[in-house]
ZAMARGU-4260 file (C-alpha; in steps of 0.2 Angstrom, whole numbers, plus 5000, padded with zeros to 4 digits):
<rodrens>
0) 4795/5489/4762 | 4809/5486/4776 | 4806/5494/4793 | 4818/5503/4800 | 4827/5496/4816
5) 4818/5501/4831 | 4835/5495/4843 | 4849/5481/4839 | 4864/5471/4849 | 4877/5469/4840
10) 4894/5457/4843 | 4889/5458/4862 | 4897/5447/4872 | 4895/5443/4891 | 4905/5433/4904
15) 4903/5424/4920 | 4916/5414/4930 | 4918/5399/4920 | 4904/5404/4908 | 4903/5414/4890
20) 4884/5417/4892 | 4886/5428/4877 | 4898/5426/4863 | 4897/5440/4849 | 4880/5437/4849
25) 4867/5449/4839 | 4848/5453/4838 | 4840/5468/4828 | 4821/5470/4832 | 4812/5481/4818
30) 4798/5496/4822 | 4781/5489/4821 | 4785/5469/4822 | 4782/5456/4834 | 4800/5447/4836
35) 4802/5431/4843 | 4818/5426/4855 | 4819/5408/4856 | 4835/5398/4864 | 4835/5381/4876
40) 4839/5385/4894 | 4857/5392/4894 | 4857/5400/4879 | 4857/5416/4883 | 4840/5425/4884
45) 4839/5431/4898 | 4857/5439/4898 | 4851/5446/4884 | 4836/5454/4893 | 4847/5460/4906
50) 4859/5467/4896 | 4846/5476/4886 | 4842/5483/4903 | 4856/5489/4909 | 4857/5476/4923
55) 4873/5467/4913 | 4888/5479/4906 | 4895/5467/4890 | 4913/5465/4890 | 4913/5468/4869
60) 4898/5476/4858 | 4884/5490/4855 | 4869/5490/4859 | 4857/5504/4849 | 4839/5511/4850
65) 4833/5519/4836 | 4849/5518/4828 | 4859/5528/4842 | 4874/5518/4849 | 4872/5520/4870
70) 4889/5526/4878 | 4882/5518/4893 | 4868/5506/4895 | 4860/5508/4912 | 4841/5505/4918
75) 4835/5521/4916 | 4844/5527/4901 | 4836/5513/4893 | 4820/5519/4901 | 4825/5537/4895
80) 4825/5528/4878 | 4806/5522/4877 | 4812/5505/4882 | 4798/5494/4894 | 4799/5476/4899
85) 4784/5464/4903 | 4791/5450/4916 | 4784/5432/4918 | 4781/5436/4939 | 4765/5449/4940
90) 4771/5459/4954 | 4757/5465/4960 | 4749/5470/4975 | 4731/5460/4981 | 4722/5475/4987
95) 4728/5489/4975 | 4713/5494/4963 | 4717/5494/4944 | 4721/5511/4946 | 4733/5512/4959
100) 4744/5499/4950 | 4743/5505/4934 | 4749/5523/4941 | 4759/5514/4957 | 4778/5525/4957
105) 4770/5539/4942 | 4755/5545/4950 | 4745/5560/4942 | 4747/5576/4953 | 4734/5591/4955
110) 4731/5606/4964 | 4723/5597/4977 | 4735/5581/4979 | 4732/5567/4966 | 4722/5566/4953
115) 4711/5552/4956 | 4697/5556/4942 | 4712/5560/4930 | 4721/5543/4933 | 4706/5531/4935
120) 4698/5538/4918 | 4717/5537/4909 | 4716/5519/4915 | 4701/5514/4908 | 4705/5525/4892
125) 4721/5514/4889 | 4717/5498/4894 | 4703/5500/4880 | 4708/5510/4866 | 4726/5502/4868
130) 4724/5485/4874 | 4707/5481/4868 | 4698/5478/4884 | 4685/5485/4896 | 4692/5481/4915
135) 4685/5495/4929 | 4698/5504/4936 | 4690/5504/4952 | 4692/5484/4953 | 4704/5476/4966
140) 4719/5465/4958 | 4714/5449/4967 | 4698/5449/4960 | 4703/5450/4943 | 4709/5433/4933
145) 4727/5430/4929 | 4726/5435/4910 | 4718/5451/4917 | 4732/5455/4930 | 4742/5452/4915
150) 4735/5467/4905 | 4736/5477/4922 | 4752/5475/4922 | 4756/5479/4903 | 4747/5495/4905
155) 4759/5500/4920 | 4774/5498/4907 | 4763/5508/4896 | 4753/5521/4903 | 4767/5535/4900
160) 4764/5535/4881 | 4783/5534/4880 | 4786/5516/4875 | 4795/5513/4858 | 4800/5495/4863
165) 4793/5482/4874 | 4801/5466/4880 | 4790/5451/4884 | 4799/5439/4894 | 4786/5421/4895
170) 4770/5434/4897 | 4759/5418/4896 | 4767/5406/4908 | 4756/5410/4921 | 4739/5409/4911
175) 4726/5395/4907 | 4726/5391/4889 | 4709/5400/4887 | 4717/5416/4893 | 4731/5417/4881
180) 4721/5425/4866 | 4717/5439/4877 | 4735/5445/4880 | 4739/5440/4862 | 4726/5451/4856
185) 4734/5466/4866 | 4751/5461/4858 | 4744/5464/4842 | 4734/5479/4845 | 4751/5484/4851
190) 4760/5477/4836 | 4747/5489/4826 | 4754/5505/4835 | 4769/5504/4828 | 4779/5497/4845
195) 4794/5485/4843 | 4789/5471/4851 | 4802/5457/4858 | 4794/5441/4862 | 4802/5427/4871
200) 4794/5411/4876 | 4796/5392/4877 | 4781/5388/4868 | 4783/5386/4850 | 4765/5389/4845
205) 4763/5405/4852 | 4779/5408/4843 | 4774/5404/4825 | 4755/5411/4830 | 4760/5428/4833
210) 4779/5433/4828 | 4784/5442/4811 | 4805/5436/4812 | 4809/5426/4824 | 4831/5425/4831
215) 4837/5409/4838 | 4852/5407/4851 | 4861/5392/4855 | 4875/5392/4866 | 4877/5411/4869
220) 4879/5416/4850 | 4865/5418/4837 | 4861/5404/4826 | 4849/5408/4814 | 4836/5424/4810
225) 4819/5418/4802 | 4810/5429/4793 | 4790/5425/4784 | 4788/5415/4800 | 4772/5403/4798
230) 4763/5389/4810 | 4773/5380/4799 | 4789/5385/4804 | 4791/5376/4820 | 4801/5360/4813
235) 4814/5372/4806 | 4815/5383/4823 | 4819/5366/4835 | 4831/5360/4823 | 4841/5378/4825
240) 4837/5376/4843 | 4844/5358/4847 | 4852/5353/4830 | 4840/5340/4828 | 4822/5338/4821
245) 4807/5337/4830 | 4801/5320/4830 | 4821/5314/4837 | 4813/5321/4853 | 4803/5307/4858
250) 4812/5290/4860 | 4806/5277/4849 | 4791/5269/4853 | 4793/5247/4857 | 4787/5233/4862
255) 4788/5232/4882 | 4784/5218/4895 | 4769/5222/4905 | 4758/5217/4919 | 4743/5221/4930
260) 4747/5239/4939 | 4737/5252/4944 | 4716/5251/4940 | 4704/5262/4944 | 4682/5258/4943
265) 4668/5269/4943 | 4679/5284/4949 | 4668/5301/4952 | 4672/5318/4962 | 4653/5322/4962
270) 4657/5338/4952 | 4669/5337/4939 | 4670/5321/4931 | 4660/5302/4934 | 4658/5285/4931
275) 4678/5286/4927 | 4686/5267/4924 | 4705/5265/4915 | 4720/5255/4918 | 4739/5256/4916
280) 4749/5244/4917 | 4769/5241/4923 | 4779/5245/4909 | 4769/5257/4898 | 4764/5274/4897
285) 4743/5279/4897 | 4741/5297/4891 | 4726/5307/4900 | 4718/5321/4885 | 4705/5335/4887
290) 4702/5350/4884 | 4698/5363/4899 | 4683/5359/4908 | 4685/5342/4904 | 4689/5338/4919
295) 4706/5331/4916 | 4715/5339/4929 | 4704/5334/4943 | 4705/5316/4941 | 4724/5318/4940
300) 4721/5326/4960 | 4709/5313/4964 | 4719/5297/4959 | 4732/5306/4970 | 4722/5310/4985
305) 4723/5331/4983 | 4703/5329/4981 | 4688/5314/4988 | 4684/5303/4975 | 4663/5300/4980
310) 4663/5287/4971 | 4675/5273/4963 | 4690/5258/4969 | 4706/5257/4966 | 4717/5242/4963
315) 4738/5242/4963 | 4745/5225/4956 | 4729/5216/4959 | 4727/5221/4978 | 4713/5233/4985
320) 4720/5252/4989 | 4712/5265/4998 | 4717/5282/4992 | 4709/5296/5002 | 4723/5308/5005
325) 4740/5311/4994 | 4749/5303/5009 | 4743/5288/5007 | 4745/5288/4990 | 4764/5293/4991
330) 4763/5276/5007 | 4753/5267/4991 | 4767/5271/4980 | 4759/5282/4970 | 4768/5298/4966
335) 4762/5316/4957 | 4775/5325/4948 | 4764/5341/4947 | 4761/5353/4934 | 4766/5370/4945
340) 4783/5362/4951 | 4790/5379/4959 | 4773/5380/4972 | 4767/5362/4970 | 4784/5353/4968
345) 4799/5362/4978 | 4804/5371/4991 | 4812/5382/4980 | 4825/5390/4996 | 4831/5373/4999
350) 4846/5364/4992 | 4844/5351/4979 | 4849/5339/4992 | 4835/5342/5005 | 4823/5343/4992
355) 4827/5327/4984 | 4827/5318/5000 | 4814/5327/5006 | 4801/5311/5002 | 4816/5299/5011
360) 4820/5307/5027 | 4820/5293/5036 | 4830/5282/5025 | 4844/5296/5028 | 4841/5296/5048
365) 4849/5286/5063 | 4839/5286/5082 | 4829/5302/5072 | 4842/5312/5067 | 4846/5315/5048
370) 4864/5309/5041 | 4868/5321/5028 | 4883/5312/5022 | 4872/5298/5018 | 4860/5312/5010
375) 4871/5320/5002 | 4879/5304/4992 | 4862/5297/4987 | 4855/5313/4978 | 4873/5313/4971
380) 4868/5298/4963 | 4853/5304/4957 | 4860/5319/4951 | 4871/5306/4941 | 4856/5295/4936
385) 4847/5310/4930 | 4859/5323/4924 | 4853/5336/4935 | 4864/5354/4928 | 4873/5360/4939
390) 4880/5343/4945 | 4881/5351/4962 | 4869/5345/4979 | 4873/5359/4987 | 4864/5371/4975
395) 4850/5381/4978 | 4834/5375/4967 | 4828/5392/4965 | 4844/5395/4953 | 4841/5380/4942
400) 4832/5380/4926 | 4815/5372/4926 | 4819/5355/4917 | 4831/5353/4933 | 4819/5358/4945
405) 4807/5346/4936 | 4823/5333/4938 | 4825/5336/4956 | 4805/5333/4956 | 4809/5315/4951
410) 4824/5313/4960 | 4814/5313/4973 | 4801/5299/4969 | 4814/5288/4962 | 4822/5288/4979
415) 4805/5282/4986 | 4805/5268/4973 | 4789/5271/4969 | 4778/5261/4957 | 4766/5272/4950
420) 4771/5290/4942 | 4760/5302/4938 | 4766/5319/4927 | 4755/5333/4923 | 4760/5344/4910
425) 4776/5338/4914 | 4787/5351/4903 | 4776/5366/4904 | 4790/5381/4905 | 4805/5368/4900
430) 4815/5373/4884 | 4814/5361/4870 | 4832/5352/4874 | 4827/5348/4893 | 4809/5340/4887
435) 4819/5327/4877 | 4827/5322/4890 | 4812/5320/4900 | 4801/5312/4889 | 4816/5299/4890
440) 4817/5299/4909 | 4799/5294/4909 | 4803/5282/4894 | 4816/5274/4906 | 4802/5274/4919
445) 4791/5264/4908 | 4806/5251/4904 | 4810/5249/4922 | 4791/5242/4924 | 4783/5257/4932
450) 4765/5264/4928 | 4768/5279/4920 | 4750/5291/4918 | 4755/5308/4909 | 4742/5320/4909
455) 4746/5336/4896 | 4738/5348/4886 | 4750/5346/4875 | 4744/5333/4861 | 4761/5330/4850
460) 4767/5327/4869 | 4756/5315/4872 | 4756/5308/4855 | 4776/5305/4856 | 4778/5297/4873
465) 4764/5288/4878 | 4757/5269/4873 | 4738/5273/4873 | 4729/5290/4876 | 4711/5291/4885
470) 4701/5308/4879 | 4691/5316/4892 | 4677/5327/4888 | 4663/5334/4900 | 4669/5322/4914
475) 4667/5307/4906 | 4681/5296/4896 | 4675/5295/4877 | 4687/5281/4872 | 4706/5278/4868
480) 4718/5277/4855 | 4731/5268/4854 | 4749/5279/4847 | 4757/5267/4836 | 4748/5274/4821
485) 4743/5290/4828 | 4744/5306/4819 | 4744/5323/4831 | 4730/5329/4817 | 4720/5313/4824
490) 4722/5316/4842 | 4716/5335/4841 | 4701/5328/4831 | 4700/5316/4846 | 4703/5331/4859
495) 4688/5342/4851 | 4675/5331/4847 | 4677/5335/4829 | 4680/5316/4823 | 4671/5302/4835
500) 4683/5290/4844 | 4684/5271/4836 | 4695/5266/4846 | 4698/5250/4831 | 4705/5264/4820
505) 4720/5267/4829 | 4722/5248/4834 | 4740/5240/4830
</rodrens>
């Protein structure tokens, strides 16, 4: 039995100086489905969202709730509608209890003042019987974990019992991948409620794991509307996506010249991982896998200096190296294209100039003293070298989308002509169209005779741009796999422990 529509654009178009960011598109979103919204950067998502809140007018087209066409679109006649939005940033305050952000602008009032007792027991009422789980309300927000403050903030959007349709907008960028099910669990239970649920995201798997019909935009207009989605589906969604099939995302896998680069011996934090020993040469790419806890992540740190290695030496093209601090890596050559690029990677008020240059401020600089001209034409080479969108220096990074922040990243390191290049999780939050191009900028790397290490928790990542793969698990390599022959299903067998490593299966 179809469901009726719970709220629908229709021919909605939307311009900018220059820019069409929406052309005739359309999107209906049925009562009681989870409906995914997927698009590259660019295509039109997030004027979408703001559109649907009233923070865009549309030069052309209608936009219904509950099949009433809106004279006017504004925040809060949307919010008069039932309408509630779930954004990617938290927005929350440290040292507010549960229930003083879940009640924070629409407090309970009583005869007295407010109604502590009435609003601390509708908080933990909702948050069970609605999202499933037990958080106490008297609880501070920074001591809860992220997927936690997530479901905080779901039941601020919530707790009016008016909602009729919510608006996800990446709710799991933020969270670790064992937190994820948690939020997911609340979608559904929300799903099971009879709320319109609009869910937009990057990650493909979450896509096909928990939407009903899933709408794809390319280029501002609406490309395609998938119903019977399946884990299955993904193939079909990228190709509507980019026009291409999945495995034309990696580039093809050859024969490169290599010699002796970076080797590490015996490395071991004394906490998370030990008696660590792997090498990668100039001119390939060494995949680092493992699940969480597996201590993947803090050997990425360690090789870069964030953390003290207790044990363990390093080598770089045959020569002793000392790595105790991520400065003398970056002096060693040894760069860290990190996972959490906007706190980690940028400085996101600067310009894409002075964060490219950032790394080569002295190459830019006469008797101390920076020559921004000279600056300025080197990233604009960079920006060249690496299609960085806008082609512009003087833009702000914060405006750009994150496959060009992750760009800028690079730009960076490439300026220092550095020699080793480590990426971890290198296109976590970047659309599909933007990870093809980097996978091939670190392709490029390779090719150029760099050492490329990519550590991801992303296994047909990992599969489709590196040369060999080491698998972690409970600090300790297990063995490697060579990817010439690699399926994904073999790797995630590798990842688990569910098939034991020989690393002659995989041999070329």
């Amino acid at each position: 039995m179809s469901r009726q529509s719970a709220f629908s654009l229709e021919g909605v178009t939307k311009k900018f100086p220059g820019v069409r960011a929406l052309d005739k598109a359309s999107l209906d979103v049925r009562v009681g489905e989870v409906h995914g919204l997927i698009g590259e950067n660019g295509a039109g998502k997030s004027t979408v969202i703001k559109v649907l809140a009233g923070v865009y007018q549309p030069e052309e087209g209608l936009v219904k709730i509950g099949g009433k066409t809106l004279s006017q679109v504004t925040p809060d006649t949307v919010h008069a509608e039932g309408v509630r939005f779930i954004h990617q940033e938290l927005h929350l305050v440290p040292h507010f209890t549960v229930t003083e952000s879940v009640f924070l602008g629409q407090e309970l009032s009583g005869r007295l003042g407010l109604d502590t007792k009435a609003m601390r027991e509708d908080t933990e009422a909702f948050l069970h019987d609605v999202l499933g789980v037990d958080i106490p309300s008297n609880r501070l927000i920074r001591d809860l974990t992220t997927a936690e403050r997530k479901l905080v903030q779901i039941a601020r959007a919530l707790i009016d019992d008016a909602a009729k349709v919510v608006v996800f907008d990446e709710p799991t960028a933020p969270l670790a991948s064992d937190e994820i099910e948690t939020v997911m669990s609340a979608i559904r239970r929300l799903k099971e409620q009879d709320i319109a649920i609009l869910y937009v995201s990057h990650y493909l798997s979450e896509i096909t794991d928990i939407c009903d019909r899933v709408t794809v935009f390319r280029q501002g207009k609406t490309v395609g509307v998938f119903d019977n989605i399946t884990n299955q589906s993904g193939g079909d969604l990228v190709y509507a996506m980019v026009g291409r099939d999945i495995a034309d995302m990696f580039p093809a896998k050859v024969d490169r010249a290599t010699s002796p680069g970076l080797e590490v011996v015996g490395l071991g934090d004394g906490v998370s991982f030990e008696d660590i020993s792997l090498n990668v040469e100039k001119g390939e790419v060494l995949g680092i896998a493992g699940l969480i806890g597996s201590g993947r992540e803090e050997l990425i740190d360690t090789i870069y200096g964030l953390r003290k290695a207790q044990t363990g030496t390093f080598q770089l093209e045959g020569e002793p190296l000392t790595i105790k601090s991520a400065a003398q890596a970056v002096s060693a050559g040894i760069v860290l294209v990190p996972r959490d690029r906007r706190h980690d990677g940028l400085v996101l008020s600067m310009t894409v100039t002075e964060n490219a240059t950032l790394a080569t401020l002295n190459q830019n600089a006469s008797l101390g003293i920076e020559n921004r001209r000279v600056a300025r034409e080197r990233t604009e080479a960079q920006i060249m070298a690496l299609d960085i969108r806008p082609p512009n220096p003087d833009a702000v990074t914060r405006l750009l989308s994150g496959g060009n922040q992750q760009k800028v990243v690079l730009a960076r390191w490439m300026a220092k002509a550095a020699r080793v290049f480590i990426f971890d999780d290198p296109t976590v939050g970047v659309d599909v169209g933007a990870k093809s191009e980097i996978y091939q900028l670190i392709d490029d790397l390779a090719t150029g005779g760099a050492c490329v290490i990519v550590s991801s928790s992303d296994p047909v990542e990992l599969q489709g741009i590196c040369d060999r793969i080491a698998i972690m698990m409970r600090g300790k390599i297990i063995g490697e796999l060579q990817t010439r022959h690699l399926s994904v299903d073999e790797l995630v067998s590798a990842i688990t422990g569910a098939k034991e490593i020989e690393n002659s299966t995989y041999a070329d």
